[in-house]
N, CA, C and O atoms as CSV, one atom per row, in Angstrom:
chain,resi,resn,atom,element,x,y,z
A,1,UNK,N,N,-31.971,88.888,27.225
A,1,UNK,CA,C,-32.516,87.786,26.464
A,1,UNK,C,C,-32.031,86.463,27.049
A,1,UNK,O,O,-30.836,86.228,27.224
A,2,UNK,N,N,-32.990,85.632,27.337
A,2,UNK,CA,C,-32.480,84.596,27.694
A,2,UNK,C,C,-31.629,83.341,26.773
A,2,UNK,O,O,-31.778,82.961,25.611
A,3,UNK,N,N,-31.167,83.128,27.308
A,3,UNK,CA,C,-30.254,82.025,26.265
A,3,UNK,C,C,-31.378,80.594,25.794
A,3,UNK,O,O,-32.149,79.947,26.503
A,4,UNK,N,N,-30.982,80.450,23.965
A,4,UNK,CA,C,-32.003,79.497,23.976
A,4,UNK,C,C,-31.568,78.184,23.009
A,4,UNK,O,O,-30.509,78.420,22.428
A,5,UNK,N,N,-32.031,77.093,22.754
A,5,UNK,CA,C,-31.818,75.875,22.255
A,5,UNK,C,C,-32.496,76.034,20.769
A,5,UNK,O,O,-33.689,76.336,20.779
A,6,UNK,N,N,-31.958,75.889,19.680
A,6,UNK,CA,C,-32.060,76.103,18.810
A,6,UNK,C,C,-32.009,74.632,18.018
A,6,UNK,O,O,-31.011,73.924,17.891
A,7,UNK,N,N,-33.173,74.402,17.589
A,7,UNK,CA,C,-32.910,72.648,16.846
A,7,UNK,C,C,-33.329,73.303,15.086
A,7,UNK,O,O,-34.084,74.192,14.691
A,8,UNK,N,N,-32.627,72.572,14.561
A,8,UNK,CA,C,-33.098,72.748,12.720
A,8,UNK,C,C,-32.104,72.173,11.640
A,8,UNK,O,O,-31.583,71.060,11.556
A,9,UNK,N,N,-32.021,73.143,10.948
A,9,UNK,CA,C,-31.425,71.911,9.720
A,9,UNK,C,C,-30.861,73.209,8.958
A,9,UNK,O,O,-31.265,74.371,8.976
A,10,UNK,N,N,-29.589,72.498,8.158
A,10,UNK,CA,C,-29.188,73.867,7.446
A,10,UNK,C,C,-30.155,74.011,6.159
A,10,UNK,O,O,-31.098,73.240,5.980
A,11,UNK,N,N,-29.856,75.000,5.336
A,11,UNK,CA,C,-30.965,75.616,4.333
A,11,UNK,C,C,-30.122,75.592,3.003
A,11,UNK,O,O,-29.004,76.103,2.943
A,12,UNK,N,N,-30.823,74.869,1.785
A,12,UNK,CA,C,-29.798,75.802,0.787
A,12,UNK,C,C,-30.880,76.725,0.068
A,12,UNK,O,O,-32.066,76.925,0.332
A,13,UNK,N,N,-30.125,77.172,-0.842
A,13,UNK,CA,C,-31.024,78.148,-1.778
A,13,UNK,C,C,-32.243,77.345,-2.579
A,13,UNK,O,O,-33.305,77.832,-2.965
A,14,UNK,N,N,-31.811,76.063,-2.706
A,14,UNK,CA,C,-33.292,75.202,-3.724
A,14,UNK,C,C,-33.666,74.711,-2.548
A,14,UNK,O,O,-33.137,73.638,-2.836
A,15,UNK,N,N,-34.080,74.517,-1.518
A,15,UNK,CA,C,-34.360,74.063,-0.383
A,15,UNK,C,C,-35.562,75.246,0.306
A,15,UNK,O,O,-35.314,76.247,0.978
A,16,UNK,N,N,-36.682,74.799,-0.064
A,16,UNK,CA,C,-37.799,75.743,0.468
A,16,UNK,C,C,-38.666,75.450,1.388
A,16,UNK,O,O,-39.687,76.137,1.409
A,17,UNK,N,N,-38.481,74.178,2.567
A,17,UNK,CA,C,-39.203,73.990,3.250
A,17,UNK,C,C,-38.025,74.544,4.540
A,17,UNK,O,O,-36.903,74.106,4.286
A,18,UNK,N,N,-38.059,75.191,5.521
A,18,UNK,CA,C,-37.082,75.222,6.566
A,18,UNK,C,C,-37.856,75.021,8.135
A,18,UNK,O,O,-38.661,75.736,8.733
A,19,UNK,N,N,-37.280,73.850,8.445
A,19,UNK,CA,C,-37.696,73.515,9.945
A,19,UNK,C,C,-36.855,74.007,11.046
A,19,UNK,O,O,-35.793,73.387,10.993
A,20,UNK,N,N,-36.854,74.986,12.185
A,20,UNK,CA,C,-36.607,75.425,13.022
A,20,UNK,C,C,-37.221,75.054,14.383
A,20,UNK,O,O,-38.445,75.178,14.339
A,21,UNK,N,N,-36.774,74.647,15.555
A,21,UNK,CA,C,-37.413,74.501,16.972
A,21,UNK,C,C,-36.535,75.393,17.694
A,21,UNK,O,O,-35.324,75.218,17.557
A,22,UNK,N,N,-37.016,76.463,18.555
A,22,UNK,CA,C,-36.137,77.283,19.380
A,22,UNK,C,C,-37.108,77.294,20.623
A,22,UNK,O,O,-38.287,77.647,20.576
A,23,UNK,N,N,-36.259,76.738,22.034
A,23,UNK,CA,C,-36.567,76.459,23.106
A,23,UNK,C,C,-35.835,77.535,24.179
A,23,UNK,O,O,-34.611,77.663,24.147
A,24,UNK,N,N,-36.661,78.303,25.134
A,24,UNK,CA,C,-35.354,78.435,25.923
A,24,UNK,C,C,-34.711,77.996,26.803
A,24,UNK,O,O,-35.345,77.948,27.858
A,25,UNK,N,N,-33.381,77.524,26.876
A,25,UNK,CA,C,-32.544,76.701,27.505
A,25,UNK,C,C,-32.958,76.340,28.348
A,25,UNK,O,O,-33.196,75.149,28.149
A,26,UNK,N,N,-33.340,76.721,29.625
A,26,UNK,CA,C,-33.781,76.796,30.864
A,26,UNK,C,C,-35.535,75.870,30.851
A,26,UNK,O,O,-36.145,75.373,31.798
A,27,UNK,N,N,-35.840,75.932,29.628
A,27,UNK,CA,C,-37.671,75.793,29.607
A,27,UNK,C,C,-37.193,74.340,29.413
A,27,UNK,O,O,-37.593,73.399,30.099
A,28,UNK,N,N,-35.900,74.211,27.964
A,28,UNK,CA,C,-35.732,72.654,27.499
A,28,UNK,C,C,-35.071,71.851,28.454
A,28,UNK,O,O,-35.350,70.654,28.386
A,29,UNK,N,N,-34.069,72.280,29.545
A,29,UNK,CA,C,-33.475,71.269,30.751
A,29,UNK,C,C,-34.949,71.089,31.772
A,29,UNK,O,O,-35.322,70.060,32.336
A,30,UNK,N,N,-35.548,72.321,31.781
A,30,UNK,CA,C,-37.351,71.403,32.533
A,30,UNK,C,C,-38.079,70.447,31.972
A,30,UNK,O,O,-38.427,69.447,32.600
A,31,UNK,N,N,-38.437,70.702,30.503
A,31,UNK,CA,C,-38.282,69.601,29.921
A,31,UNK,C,C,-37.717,68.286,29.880
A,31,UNK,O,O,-38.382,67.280,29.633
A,32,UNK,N,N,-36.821,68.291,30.055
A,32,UNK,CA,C,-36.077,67.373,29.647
A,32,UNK,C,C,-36.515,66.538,31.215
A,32,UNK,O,O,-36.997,65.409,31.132
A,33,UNK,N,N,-36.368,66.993,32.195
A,33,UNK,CA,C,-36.382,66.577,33.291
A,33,UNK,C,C,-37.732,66.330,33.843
A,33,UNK,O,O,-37.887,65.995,35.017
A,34,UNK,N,N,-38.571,66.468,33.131
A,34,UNK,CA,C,-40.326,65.999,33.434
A,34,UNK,C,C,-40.756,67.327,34.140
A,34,UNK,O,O,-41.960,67.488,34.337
A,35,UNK,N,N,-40.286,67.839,34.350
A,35,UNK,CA,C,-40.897,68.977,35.303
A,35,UNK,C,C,-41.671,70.168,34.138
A,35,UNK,O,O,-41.899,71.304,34.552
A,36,UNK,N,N,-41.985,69.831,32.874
A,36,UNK,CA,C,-42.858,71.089,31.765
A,36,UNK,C,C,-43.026,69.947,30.683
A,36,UNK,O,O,-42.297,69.061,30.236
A,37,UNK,N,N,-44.102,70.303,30.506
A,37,UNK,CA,C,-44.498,69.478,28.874
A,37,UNK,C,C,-44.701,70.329,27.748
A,37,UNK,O,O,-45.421,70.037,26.793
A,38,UNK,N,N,-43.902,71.635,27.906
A,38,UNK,CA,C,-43.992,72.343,27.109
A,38,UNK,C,C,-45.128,73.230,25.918
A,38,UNK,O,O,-45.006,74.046,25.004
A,39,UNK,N,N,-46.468,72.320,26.749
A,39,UNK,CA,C,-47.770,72.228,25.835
A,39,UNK,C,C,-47.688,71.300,25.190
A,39,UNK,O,O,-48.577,71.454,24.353
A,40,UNK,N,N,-47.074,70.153,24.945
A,40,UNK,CA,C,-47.474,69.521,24.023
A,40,UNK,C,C,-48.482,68.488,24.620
A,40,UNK,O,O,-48.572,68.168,25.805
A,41,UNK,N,N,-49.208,68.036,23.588
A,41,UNK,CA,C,-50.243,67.148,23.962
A,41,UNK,C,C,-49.934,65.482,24.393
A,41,UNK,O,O,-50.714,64.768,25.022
A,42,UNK,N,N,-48.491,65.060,23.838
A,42,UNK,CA,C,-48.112,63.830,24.023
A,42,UNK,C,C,-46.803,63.755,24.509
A,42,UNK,O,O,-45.988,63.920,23.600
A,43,UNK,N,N,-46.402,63.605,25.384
A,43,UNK,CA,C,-45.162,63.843,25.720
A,43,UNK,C,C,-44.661,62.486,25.889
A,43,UNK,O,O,-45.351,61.732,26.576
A,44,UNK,N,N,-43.012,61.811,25.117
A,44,UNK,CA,C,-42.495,60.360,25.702
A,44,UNK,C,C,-41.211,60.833,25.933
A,44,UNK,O,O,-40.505,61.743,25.497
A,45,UNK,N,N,-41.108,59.818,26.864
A,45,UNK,CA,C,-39.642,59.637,27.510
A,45,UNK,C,C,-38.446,60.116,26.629
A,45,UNK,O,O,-37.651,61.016,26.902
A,46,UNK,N,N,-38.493,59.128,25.236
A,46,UNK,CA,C,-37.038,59.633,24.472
A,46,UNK,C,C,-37.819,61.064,23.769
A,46,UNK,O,O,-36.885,61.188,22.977
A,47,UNK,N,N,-38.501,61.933,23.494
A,47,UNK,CA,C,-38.361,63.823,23.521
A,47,UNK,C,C,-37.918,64.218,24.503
A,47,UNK,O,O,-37.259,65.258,24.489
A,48,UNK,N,N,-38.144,63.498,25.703
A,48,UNK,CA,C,-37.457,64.632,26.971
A,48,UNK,C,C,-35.980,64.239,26.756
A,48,UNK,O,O,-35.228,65.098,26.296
A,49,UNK,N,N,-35.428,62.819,27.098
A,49,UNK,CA,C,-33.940,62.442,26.478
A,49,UNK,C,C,-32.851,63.066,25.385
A,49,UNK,O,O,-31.645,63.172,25.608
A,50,UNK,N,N,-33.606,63.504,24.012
A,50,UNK,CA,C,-33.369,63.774,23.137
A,50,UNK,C,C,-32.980,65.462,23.364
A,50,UNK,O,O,-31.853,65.938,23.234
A,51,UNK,N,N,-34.194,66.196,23.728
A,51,UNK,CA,C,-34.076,67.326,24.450
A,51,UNK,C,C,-32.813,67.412,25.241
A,51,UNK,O,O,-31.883,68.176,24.984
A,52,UNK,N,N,-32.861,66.648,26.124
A,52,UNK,CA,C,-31.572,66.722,27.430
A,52,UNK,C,C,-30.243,66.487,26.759
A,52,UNK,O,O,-29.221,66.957,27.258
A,53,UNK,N,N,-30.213,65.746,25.596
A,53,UNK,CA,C,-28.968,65.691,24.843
A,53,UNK,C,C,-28.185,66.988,24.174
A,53,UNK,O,O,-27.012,67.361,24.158
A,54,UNK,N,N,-29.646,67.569,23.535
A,54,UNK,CA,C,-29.488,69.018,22.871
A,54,UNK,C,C,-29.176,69.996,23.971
A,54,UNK,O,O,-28.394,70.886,23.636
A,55,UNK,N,N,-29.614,70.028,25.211
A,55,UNK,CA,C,-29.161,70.856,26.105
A,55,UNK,C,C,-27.797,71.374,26.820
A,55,UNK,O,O,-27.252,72.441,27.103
A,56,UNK,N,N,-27.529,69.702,26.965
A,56,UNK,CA,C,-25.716,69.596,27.296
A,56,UNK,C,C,-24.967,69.641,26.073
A,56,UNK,O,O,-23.750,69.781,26.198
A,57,UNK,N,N,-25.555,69.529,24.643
A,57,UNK,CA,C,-24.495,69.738,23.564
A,57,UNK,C,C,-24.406,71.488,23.193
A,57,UNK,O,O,-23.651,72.151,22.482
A,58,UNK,N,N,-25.474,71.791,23.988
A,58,UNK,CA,C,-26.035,73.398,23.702
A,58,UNK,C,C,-24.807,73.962,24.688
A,58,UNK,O,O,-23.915,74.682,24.241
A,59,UNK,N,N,-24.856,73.659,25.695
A,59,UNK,CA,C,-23.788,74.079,26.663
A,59,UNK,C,C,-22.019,74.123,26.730
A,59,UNK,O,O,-21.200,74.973,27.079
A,60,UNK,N,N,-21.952,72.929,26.276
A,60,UNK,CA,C,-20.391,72.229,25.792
A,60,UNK,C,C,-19.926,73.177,24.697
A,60,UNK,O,O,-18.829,73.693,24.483
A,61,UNK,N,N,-21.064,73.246,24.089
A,61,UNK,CA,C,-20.828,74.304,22.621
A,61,UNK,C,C,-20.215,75.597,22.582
A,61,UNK,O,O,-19.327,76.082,21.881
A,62,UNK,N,N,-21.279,76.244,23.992
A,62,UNK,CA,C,-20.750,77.439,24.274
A,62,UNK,C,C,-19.758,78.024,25.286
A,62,UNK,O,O,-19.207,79.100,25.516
A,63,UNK,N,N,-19.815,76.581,25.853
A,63,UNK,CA,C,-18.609,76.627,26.606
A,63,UNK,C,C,-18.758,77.010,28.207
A,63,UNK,O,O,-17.968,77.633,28.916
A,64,UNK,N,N,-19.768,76.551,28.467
A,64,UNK,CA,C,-20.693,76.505,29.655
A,64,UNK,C,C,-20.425,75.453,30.641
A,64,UNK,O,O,-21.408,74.961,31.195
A,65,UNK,N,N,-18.823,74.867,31.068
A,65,UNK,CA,C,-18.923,73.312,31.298
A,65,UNK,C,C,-19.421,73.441,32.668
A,65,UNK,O,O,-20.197,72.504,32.856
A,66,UNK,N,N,-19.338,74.095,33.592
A,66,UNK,CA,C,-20.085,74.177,34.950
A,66,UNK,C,C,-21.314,73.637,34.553
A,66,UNK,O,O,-21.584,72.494,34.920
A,67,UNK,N,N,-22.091,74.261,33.873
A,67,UNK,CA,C,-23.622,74.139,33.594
A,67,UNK,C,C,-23.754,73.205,32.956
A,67,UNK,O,O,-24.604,72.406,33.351
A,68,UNK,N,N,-23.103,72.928,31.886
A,68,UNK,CA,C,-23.244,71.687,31.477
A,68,UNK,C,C,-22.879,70.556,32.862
A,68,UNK,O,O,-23.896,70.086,33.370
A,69,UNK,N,N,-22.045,70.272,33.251
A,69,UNK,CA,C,-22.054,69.224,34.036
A,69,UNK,C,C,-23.053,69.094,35.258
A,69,UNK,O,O,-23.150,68.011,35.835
A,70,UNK,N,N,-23.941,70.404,35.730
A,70,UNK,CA,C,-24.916,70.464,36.700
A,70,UNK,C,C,-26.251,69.869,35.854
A,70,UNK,O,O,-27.212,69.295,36.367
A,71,UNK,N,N,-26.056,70.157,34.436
A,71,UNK,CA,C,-27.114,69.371,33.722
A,71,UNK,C,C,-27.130,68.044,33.357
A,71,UNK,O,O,-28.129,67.326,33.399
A,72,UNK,N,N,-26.124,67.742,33.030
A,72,UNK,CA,C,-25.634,65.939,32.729
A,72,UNK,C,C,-26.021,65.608,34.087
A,72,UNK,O,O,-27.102,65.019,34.098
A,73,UNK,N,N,-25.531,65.777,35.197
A,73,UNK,CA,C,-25.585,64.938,36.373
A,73,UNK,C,C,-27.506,65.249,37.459
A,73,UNK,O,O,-27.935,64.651,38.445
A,74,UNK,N,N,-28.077,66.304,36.709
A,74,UNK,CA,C,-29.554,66.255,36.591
A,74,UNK,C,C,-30.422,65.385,36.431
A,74,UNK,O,O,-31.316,64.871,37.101
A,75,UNK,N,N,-29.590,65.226,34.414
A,75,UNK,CA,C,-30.286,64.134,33.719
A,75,UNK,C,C,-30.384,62.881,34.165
A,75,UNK,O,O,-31.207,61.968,34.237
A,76,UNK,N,N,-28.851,63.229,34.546
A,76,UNK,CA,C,-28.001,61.067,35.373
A,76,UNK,C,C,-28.926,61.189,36.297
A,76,UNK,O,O,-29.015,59.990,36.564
A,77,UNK,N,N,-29.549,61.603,36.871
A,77,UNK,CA,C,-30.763,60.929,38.179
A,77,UNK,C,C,-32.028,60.594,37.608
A,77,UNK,O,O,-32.837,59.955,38.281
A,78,UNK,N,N,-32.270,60.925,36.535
A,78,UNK,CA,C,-33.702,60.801,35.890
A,78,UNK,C,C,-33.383,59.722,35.011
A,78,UNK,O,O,-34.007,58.664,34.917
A,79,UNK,N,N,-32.138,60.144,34.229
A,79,UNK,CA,C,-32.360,58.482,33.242
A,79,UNK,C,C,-30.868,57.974,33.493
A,79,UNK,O,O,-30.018,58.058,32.606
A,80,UNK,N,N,-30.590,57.419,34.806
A,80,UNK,CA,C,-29.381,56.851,35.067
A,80,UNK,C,C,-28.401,55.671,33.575
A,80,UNK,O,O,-27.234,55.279,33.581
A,81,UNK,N,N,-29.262,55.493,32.746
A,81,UNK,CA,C,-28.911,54.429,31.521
A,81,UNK,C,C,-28.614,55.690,30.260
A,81,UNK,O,O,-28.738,55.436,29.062
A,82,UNK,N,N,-28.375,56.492,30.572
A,82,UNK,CA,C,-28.828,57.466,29.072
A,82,UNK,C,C,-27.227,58.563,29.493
A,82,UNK,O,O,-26.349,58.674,28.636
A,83,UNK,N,N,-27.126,59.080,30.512
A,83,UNK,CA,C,-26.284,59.845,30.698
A,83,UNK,C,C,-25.767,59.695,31.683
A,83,UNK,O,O,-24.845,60.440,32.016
């Protein structure tokens, strides 16, 4: 299984709407980096940014810092002001 990016919100029990986004890792750092639009029909600059944030916090998290830092310094060429 590939490893994947998981965006959402916690849930309580009176809480009946639940929003989930699950990306896989690898699909959301293409993303992030212009290289996939994932299908979507409108794609801007800060979703791919935002994305690329969730990616390296996805990594740091799990404790991935190689990968994380091959991804930060990815991003740093695409949006030199952001990361």
């Amino acid at each position: 299984m590939r490893p994947r990016l998981t965006l959402g919100h916690s849930v309580t029990p009176r809480q009946e709407k639940r929003f989930r986004l699950t990306i896989p890792l690898d699909d959301a750092l293409e993303f992030a980096l212009g290289c996939s639009d994932l299908g979507c029909a409108e794609v801007t600059d800060s979703m791919r940014r935002i994305i690329g944030f969730f990616v390296i916090d996805e990594l740091q998290y799990t404790e991935q810092w190689r990968e994380a830092a091959l991804a930060r310094a990815c991003l740093a060429d695409k949006w030199p002001d952001w990361f």
